[in-house]
C-alpha positions, 0 to 999 in steps of 0.5 A: 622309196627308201625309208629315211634313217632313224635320226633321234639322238637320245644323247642330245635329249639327256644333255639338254634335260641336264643343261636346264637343270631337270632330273628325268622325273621332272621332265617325265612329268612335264611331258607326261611320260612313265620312268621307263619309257623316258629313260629308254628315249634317252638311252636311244632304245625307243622310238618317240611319237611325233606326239612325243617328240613335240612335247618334249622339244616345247618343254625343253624349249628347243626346236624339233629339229634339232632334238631329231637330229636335222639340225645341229642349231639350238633354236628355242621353239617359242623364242622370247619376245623383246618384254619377255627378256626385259622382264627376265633381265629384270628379274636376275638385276633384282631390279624389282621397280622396273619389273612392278612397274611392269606389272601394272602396265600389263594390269592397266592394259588388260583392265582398259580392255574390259 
């Protein structure tokens, strides 16, 4: 059986890590990694753990597939509900009524189901 080619693209790792606005630190520390290790991710010189990989595509919100290199569609790997991106909406209008208004809701909900 032919091993599969090693697909990781540090590149993609970095270009996302920048695009959401991290510095590695923050992202090291988000996925519980110590400096050197993660800098050689991204430099392609080290492998990542199955483990790793999936931490690292949860907090970065993109699919492992595409941080793997098998995909070239950027997908969030928990995609945000239709409330999730009102709230959001919301929030960049300052629209800070709606998103109060919203939070009693979810707090009546959650006091009902008591």
């Amino acid at each position: 059986m032919d091993k599969a080619p090693y697909v990781f693209q540090g590149e993609r790792l970095r270009a996302i890590r920048k695009q959401r606005g991290w510095s590695q630190a923050e992202i090291r520390r988000r996925v519980q990694s110590d400096q050197s290790q993660y800098a050689r991710y991204e430099k392609n010189r080290s492998a990542l753990s199955i483990v790793m990989a999936a931490r690292i595509a949860q907090e970065l919100g993109v699919s492992l597939d595409w941080l793997l290199g098998l995909s070239d569609q950027l997908e969030t790997a928990c995609p945000l509900s239709e409330d999730e991106l009102g709230l959001l909406r919301n929030f960049r209008d300052h629209d800070l009524t709606a998103l109060l208004k919203i939070a009693l809701r979810e707090i009546d909900g959650c006091s009902m189901s008591r």
